[in-house]
N, C-alpha and C positions, 0 to 999 in steps of 0.2 A: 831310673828308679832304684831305688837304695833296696835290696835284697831282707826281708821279715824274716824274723826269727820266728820258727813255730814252735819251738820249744821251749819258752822263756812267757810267763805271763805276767806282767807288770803289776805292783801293785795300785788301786786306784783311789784316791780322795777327791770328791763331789763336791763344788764348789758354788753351791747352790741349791736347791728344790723345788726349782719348777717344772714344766711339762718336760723340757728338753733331757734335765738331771733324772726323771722320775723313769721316763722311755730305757733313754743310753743305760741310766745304771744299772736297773734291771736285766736288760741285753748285758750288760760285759759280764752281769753275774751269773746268768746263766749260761755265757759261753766259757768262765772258768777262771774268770779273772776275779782277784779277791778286792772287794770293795770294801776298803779298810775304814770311813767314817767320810761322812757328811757335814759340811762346814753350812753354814746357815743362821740368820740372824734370829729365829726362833719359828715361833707360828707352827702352827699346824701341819702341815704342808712338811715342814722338816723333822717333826715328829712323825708323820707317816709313814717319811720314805725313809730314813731310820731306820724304823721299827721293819720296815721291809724286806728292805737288808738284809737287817741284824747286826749293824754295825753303829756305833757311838754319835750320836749328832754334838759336834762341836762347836763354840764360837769364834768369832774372827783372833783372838785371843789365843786361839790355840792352833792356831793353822802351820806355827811351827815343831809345835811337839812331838807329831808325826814327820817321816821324813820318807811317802809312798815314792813308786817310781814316777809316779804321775799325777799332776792335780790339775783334774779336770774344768775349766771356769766355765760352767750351764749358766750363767746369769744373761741379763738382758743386755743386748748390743751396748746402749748409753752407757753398759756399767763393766765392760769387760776393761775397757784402759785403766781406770781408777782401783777395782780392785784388783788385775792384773800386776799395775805398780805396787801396789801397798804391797802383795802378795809377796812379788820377786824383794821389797824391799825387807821383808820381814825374815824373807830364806838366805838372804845372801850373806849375814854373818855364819852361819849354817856350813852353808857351802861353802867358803872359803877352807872351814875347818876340816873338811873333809880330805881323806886319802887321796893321792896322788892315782892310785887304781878305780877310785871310786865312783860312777855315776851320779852327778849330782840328779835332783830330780827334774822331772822335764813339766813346765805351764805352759800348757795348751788350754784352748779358749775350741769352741763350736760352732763357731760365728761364721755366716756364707758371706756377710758383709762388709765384716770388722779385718783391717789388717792382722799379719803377725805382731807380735808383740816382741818388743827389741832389749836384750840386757846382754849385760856380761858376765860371763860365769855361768849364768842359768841358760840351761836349752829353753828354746821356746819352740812351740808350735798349733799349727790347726788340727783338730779331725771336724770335716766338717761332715756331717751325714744329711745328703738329701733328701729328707724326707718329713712328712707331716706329724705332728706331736700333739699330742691333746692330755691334760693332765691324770692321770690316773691308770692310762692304757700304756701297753708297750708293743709300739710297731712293728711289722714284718721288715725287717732291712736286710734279708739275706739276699736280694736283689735289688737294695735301695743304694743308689752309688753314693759310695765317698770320697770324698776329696781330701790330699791331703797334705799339709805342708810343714818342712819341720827347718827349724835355724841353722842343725847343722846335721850331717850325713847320720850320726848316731839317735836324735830326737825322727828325725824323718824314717831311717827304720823303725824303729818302735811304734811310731806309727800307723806306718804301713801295715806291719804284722797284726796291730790292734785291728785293724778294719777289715782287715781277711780274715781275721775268726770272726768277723762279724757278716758279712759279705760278700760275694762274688767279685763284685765290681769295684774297683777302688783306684782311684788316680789320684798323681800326685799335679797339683796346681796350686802357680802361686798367686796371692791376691785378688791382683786382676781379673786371673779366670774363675775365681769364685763371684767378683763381685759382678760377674754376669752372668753366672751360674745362679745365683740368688736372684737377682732381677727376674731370668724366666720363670722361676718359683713364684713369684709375686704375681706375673702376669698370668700363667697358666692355674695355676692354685687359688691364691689369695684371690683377684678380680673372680675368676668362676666360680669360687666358693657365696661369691656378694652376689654376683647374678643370680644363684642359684635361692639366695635368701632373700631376694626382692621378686624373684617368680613365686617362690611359697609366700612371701605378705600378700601377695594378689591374689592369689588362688583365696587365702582364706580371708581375704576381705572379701570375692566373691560370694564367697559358700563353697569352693569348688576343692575336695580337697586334695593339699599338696602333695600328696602320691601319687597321681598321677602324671608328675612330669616324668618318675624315674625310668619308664623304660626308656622315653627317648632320649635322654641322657643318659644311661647304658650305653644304647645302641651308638650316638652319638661320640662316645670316646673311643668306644672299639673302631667305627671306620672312622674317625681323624690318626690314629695310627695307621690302619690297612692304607688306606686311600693316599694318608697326608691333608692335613686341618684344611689346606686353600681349596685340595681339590674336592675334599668332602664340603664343604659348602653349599647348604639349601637355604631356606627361606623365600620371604618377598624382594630383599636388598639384592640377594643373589640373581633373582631375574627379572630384575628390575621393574619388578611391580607396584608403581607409583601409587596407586587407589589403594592398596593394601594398607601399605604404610601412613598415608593420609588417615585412614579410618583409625588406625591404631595409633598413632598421633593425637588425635582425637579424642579419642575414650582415654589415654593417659592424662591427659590434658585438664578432663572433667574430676578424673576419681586421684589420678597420684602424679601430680602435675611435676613435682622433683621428680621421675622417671624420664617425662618427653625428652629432655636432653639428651639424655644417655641413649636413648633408644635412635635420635637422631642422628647423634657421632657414631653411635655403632653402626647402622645403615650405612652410612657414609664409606665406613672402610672398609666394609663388607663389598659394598658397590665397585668400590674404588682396589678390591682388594682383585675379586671375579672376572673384572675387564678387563675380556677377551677370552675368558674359560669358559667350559657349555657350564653352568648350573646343576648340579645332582636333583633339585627338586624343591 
Protein backbone atom coordinates (compact mmCIF):
# COMPACT_ATOMS: atom_id res chain seq x y z
CA UNK A 1 0.00 0.00 0.00
CA UNK A 2 1.35 3.42 -1.27
CA UNK A 3 2.32 5.47 2.16
CA UNK A 4 -0.71 8.92 2.71
CA UNK A 5 0.45 12.02 2.98
CA UNK A 6 -1.15 13.63 6.13
CA UNK A 7 -0.19 16.86 5.48
CA UNK A 8 -1.30 17.71 2.00
CA UNK A 9 -5.09 18.09 1.64
CA UNK A 10 -6.26 17.90 -2.06
CA UNK A 11 -8.38 20.09 -3.36
CA UNK A 12 -11.84 18.58 -4.43
CA UNK A 13 -14.60 19.15 -7.37
CA UNK A 14 -18.02 17.20 -7.04
CA UNK A 15 -19.04 15.73 -10.06
CA UNK A 16 -22.47 15.23 -9.36
CA UNK A 17 -25.34 15.93 -6.49
CA UNK A 18 -26.88 13.16 -5.46
CA UNK A 19 -26.98 11.09 -2.17
CA UNK A 20 -23.34 9.71 -2.55
CA UNK A 21 -21.92 13.67 -3.71
CA UNK A 22 -24.17 15.13 -0.89
CA UNK A 23 -22.65 12.45 2.25
CA UNK A 24 -18.67 12.34 0.81
CA UNK A 25 -18.73 16.13 0.32
CA UNK A 26 -19.92 17.20 3.35
CA UNK A 27 -17.38 14.54 5.07
CA UNK A 28 -14.25 15.68 3.12
CA UNK A 29 -15.35 19.31 4.26
CA UNK A 30 -15.56 18.77 7.35
CA UNK A 31 -12.47 16.89 7.66
CA UNK A 32 -10.43 19.83 6.02
CA UNK A 33 -10.41 19.33 2.53
CA UNK A 34 -11.52 22.41 0.57
CA UNK A 35 -14.37 21.59 -1.68
CA UNK A 36 -13.75 23.96 -4.40
CA UNK A 37 -17.25 23.82 -6.69
CA UNK A 38 -19.94 21.24 -7.70
CA UNK A 39 -20.39 20.41 -11.36
CA UNK A 40 -24.10 19.30 -12.03
CA UNK A 41 -26.50 19.67 -14.67
CA UNK A 42 -28.82 22.02 -12.60
CA UNK A 43 -31.95 21.17 -10.33
CA UNK A 44 -32.27 21.61 -7.12
CA UNK A 45 -30.45 18.98 -5.67
CA UNK A 46 -27.11 21.05 -7.04
CA UNK A 47 -28.24 24.20 -5.77
CA UNK A 48 -28.57 22.75 -2.32
CA UNK A 49 -25.43 21.13 -2.07
CA UNK A 50 -23.73 24.25 -3.48
CA UNK A 51 -25.23 26.46 -1.29
CA UNK A 52 -23.89 23.92 1.29
CA UNK A 53 -20.68 24.06 0.82
CA UNK A 54 -20.32 27.35 -0.19
CA UNK A 55 -18.80 26.74 -3.22
CA UNK A 56 -19.92 27.71 -6.97
CA UNK A 57 -22.19 24.99 -8.74
CA UNK A 58 -20.92 24.70 -12.23
CA UNK A 59 -21.88 23.30 -15.67
CA UNK A 60 -20.43 20.41 -17.67
CA UNK A 61 -19.01 23.43 -19.65
CA UNK A 62 -17.00 24.51 -17.17
CA UNK A 63 -15.57 21.42 -15.63
CA UNK A 64 -12.28 22.61 -17.05
CA UNK A 65 -11.85 26.07 -15.73
CA UNK A 66 -10.94 24.77 -12.53
CA UNK A 67 -7.94 22.59 -12.32
CA UNK A 68 -8.76 20.87 -8.26
CA UNK A 69 -6.30 18.01 -7.25
CA UNK A 70 -9.34 15.91 -7.66
CA UNK A 71 -12.63 15.43 -9.41
CA UNK A 72 -14.59 13.37 -7.73
CA UNK A 73 -17.49 11.39 -10.29
CA UNK A 74 -20.71 10.79 -7.44
CA UNK A 75 -22.82 10.15 -10.44
CA UNK A 76 -24.77 6.80 -11.10
CA UNK A 77 -22.87 3.67 -12.02
CA UNK A 78 -24.55 3.69 -15.94
CA UNK A 79 -23.03 7.21 -16.01
CA UNK A 80 -19.51 7.08 -14.56
CA UNK A 81 -17.77 5.76 -18.17
CA UNK A 82 -19.60 8.42 -20.43
CA UNK A 83 -19.02 11.28 -18.26
CA UNK A 84 -15.75 9.89 -17.03
CA UNK A 85 -14.67 9.90 -20.86
CA UNK A 86 -16.13 13.34 -21.79
CA UNK A 87 -14.32 14.45 -18.53
CA UNK A 88 -10.69 13.18 -19.05
CA UNK A 89 -11.44 14.26 -22.72
CA UNK A 90 -12.13 17.74 -21.77
CA UNK A 91 -8.84 17.79 -19.22
CA UNK A 92 -6.41 16.44 -21.45
CA UNK A 93 -5.54 19.42 -23.55
CA UNK A 94 -5.07 20.98 -19.92
CA UNK A 95 -2.84 18.55 -18.95
CA UNK A 96 -0.59 18.17 -21.62
CA UNK A 97 0.09 21.86 -20.99
CA UNK A 98 1.09 21.55 -17.71
CA UNK A 99 4.78 21.62 -16.02
CA UNK A 100 6.82 18.95 -16.18
CA UNK A 101 6.87 19.20 -11.90
CA UNK A 102 3.22 19.48 -12.09
CA UNK A 103 0.48 17.10 -10.89
CA UNK A 104 -1.95 16.65 -13.28
CA UNK A 105 -5.45 16.29 -11.57
CA UNK A 106 -6.55 12.88 -10.60
CA UNK A 107 -10.69 11.36 -11.87
CA UNK A 108 -11.69 9.26 -9.49
CA UNK A 109 -15.25 7.74 -9.65
CA UNK A 110 -17.21 5.95 -6.16
CA UNK A 111 -18.34 3.25 -7.73
CA UNK A 112 -18.07 -0.51 -5.74
CA UNK A 113 -19.12 -1.87 -9.13
CA UNK A 114 -17.84 0.14 -11.87
CA UNK A 115 -14.20 -0.57 -13.00
CA UNK A 116 -11.25 1.96 -12.95
CA UNK A 117 -11.31 4.24 -15.62
CA UNK A 118 -8.29 3.99 -18.03
CA UNK A 119 -6.47 7.23 -19.90
CA UNK A 120 -3.21 8.72 -20.55
CA UNK A 121 -1.90 11.39 -18.96
CA UNK A 122 -4.62 11.61 -16.46
CA UNK A 123 -4.39 9.51 -13.05
CA UNK A 124 -7.27 7.64 -12.60
CA UNK A 125 -8.87 6.18 -9.56
CA UNK A 126 -11.43 4.63 -7.00
CA UNK A 127 -12.41 5.89 -3.36
CA UNK A 128 -14.86 3.65 -2.90
CA UNK A 129 -16.70 4.01 0.69
CA UNK A 130 -18.84 1.26 2.05
CA UNK A 131 -21.42 2.62 3.29
CA UNK A 132 -25.17 3.53 3.08
CA UNK A 133 -26.11 7.12 1.65
CA UNK A 134 -29.54 8.58 1.82
CA UNK A 135 -29.83 12.14 0.32
CA UNK A 136 -29.62 14.92 2.54
CA UNK A 137 -27.76 13.15 5.57
CA UNK A 138 -24.16 12.62 6.03
CA UNK A 139 -22.90 9.17 7.30
CA UNK A 140 -20.76 8.04 10.18
CA UNK A 141 -17.65 6.68 8.01
CA UNK A 142 -15.11 7.02 10.68
CA UNK A 143 -15.49 3.19 10.83
CA UNK A 144 -17.01 2.66 7.48
CA UNK A 145 -14.34 0.75 5.28
CA UNK A 146 -12.79 2.05 2.20
CA UNK A 147 -11.66 0.69 -0.56
CA UNK A 148 -9.28 1.95 -2.69
CA UNK A 149 -7.65 1.95 -5.93
CA UNK A 150 -5.50 4.38 -7.91
CA UNK A 151 -3.76 3.98 -11.84
CA UNK A 152 -0.54 4.92 -10.60
CA UNK A 153 1.53 4.92 -7.12
CA UNK A 154 0.95 8.92 -6.87
CA UNK A 155 -3.20 8.94 -7.56
CA UNK A 156 -3.28 5.65 -5.14
CA UNK A 157 -1.42 7.68 -2.32
CA UNK A 158 -3.75 10.49 -2.36
CA UNK A 159 -6.10 8.37 -2.16
CA UNK A 160 -5.25 6.47 0.54
CA UNK A 161 -4.41 9.59 2.61
CA UNK A 162 -7.99 10.97 1.57
CA UNK A 163 -9.69 7.96 3.29
CA UNK A 164 -7.74 8.11 6.43
CA UNK A 165 -8.82 11.53 7.18
CA UNK A 166 -11.95 10.02 6.63
CA UNK A 167 -11.60 6.66 8.31
CA UNK A 168 -10.02 3.98 10.30
CA UNK A 169 -10.36 1.42 7.93
CA UNK A 170 -9.18 1.76 4.53
CA UNK A 171 -7.87 -0.86 1.84
CA UNK A 172 -6.43 -0.73 -1.12
CA UNK A 173 -8.45 -3.17 -3.86
CA UNK A 174 -8.59 -3.54 -7.24
CA UNK A 175 -11.80 -4.08 -9.13
CA UNK A 176 -12.55 -7.35 -8.65
CA UNK A 177 -12.48 -7.15 -5.02
CA UNK A 178 -14.72 -4.29 -5.06
CA UNK A 179 -17.14 -5.85 -7.39
CA UNK A 180 -17.72 -8.33 -4.49
CA UNK A 181 -17.30 -6.10 -2.12
CA UNK A 182 -20.44 -4.43 -3.56
CA UNK A 183 -22.33 -7.57 -4.21
CA UNK A 184 -22.25 -8.27 -0.20
CA UNK A 185 -23.60 -4.71 0.11
CA UNK A 186 -26.55 -5.75 -2.13
CA UNK A 187 -27.07 -8.85 -0.32
CA UNK A 188 -26.65 -7.86 3.32
CA UNK A 189 -28.22 -4.06 2.92
CA UNK A 190 -30.18 -3.83 -0.16
CA UNK A 191 -32.29 -7.39 0.06
CA UNK A 192 -32.73 -6.73 4.17
CA UNK A 193 -33.62 -3.40 3.65
CA UNK A 194 -36.74 -4.92 1.03
CA UNK A 195 -37.44 -7.59 3.58
CA UNK A 196 -37.71 -5.12 6.20
CA UNK A 197 -40.18 -2.95 3.87
CA UNK A 198 -42.40 -6.00 3.01
CA UNK A 199 -42.64 -7.06 6.88
CA UNK A 200 -43.88 -3.29 7.57
CA UNK A 201 -46.62 -3.44 4.42
CA UNK A 202 -47.86 -6.47 6.33
CA UNK A 203 -48.01 -5.23 9.58
CA UNK A 204 -49.85 -2.14 8.43
CA UNK A 205 -52.04 -3.90 6.11
CA UNK A 206 -52.80 -5.97 9.30
CA UNK A 207 -53.37 -3.14 11.66
CA UNK A 208 -50.45 -4.20 13.51
CA UNK A 209 -48.02 -1.55 13.86
CA UNK A 210 -44.68 -1.65 12.08
CA UNK A 211 -42.49 -0.97 15.27
CA UNK A 212 -42.78 -3.47 16.53
CA UNK A 213 -40.46 -5.64 14.61
CA UNK A 214 -37.48 -3.29 15.61
CA UNK A 215 -36.29 -4.83 18.68
CA UNK A 216 -36.06 -8.10 17.03
CA UNK A 217 -34.15 -6.94 14.42
CA UNK A 218 -31.74 -5.07 16.84
CA UNK A 219 -31.41 -7.95 18.66
CA UNK A 220 -31.00 -9.98 15.52
CA UNK A 221 -27.85 -7.99 13.99
CA UNK A 222 -26.20 -7.82 17.18
CA UNK A 223 -26.02 -11.88 17.50
CA UNK A 224 -25.56 -12.42 13.62
CA UNK A 225 -22.08 -10.73 14.39
CA UNK A 226 -21.59 -12.26 18.06
CA UNK A 227 -22.69 -15.66 17.01
CA UNK A 228 -21.99 -15.41 13.10
CA UNK A 229 -25.53 -15.20 10.71
CA UNK A 230 -25.59 -19.32 10.12
CA UNK A 231 -25.19 -19.97 13.62
CA UNK A 232 -27.54 -17.41 14.84
CA UNK A 233 -30.27 -18.84 12.91
CA UNK A 234 -33.99 -19.35 14.42
CA UNK A 235 -37.18 -19.53 13.04
CA UNK A 236 -39.56 -22.53 11.72
CA UNK A 237 -37.09 -23.39 8.43
CA UNK A 238 -34.29 -23.53 11.11
CA UNK A 239 -36.03 -26.39 12.88
CA UNK A 240 -37.72 -27.64 10.58
CA UNK A 241 -41.13 -27.01 11.37
CA UNK A 242 -43.15 -27.97 8.40
CA UNK A 243 -46.91 -26.94 9.81
CA UNK A 244 -45.37 -23.67 10.68
CA UNK A 245 -44.58 -22.87 7.44
CA UNK A 246 -47.49 -24.50 5.78
CA UNK A 247 -49.79 -22.08 7.71
CA UNK A 248 -47.69 -19.17 6.92
CA UNK A 249 -47.74 -20.25 3.20
CA UNK A 250 -51.11 -20.04 3.58
CA UNK A 251 -52.13 -16.68 5.01
CA UNK A 252 -49.50 -15.27 2.41
CA UNK A 253 -51.11 -16.99 -0.24
CA UNK A 254 -54.74 -15.46 0.81
CA UNK A 255 -53.65 -11.71 1.74
CA UNK A 256 -50.07 -10.96 -0.52
CA UNK A 257 -49.70 -13.91 -2.70
CA UNK A 258 -46.40 -12.22 -4.48
CA UNK A 259 -44.61 -12.93 -0.89
CA UNK A 260 -45.43 -17.01 -0.91
CA UNK A 261 -42.50 -17.28 -3.19
CA UNK A 262 -39.94 -15.49 -1.54
CA UNK A 263 -40.95 -16.80 1.85
CA UNK A 264 -40.67 -20.34 0.20
CA UNK A 265 -36.96 -19.91 -1.43
CA UNK A 266 -36.09 -18.34 1.86
CA UNK A 267 -37.14 -21.36 3.87
CA UNK A 268 -35.47 -23.44 1.58
CA UNK A 269 -31.88 -22.04 2.20
CA UNK A 270 -32.46 -21.40 5.47
CA UNK A 271 -33.23 -25.36 5.87
CA UNK A 272 -30.76 -26.08 3.49
CA UNK A 273 -28.49 -23.59 5.07
CA UNK A 274 -28.88 -25.18 9.20
CA UNK A 275 -28.49 -28.88 8.05
CA UNK A 276 -26.86 -30.30 10.66
CA UNK A 277 -26.39 -27.14 13.12
CA UNK A 278 -28.72 -27.33 16.51
CA UNK A 279 -31.18 -24.23 15.80
CA UNK A 280 -30.93 -21.05 18.28
CA UNK A 281 -34.70 -21.12 18.48
Amino acid sequence: MATPSTDFLPSVSLVGAGNVAWGLGLSLQRAGFPVVSVHSRGGERGIRLATRLSCPLLGSAELEEQLPNLYLLTVPDDAIAPVGTALLRLLYPRVKALSANTHPPIVAHTSGSSPLLQAQHIPTGVLYPFQRFSYGNTPRLSDAPFFVEGGDANAEATLVGIAHRLSSHVEVADSPTRQWVHLLGVLACNFTNHLLAEAQRVAEAQGIAPEVIRPLVEETVVQAFRLGAANAQTGPAARGDQATIARHLQMLSRRFPELAPLYRLMSERIAAQTKGNTPQG
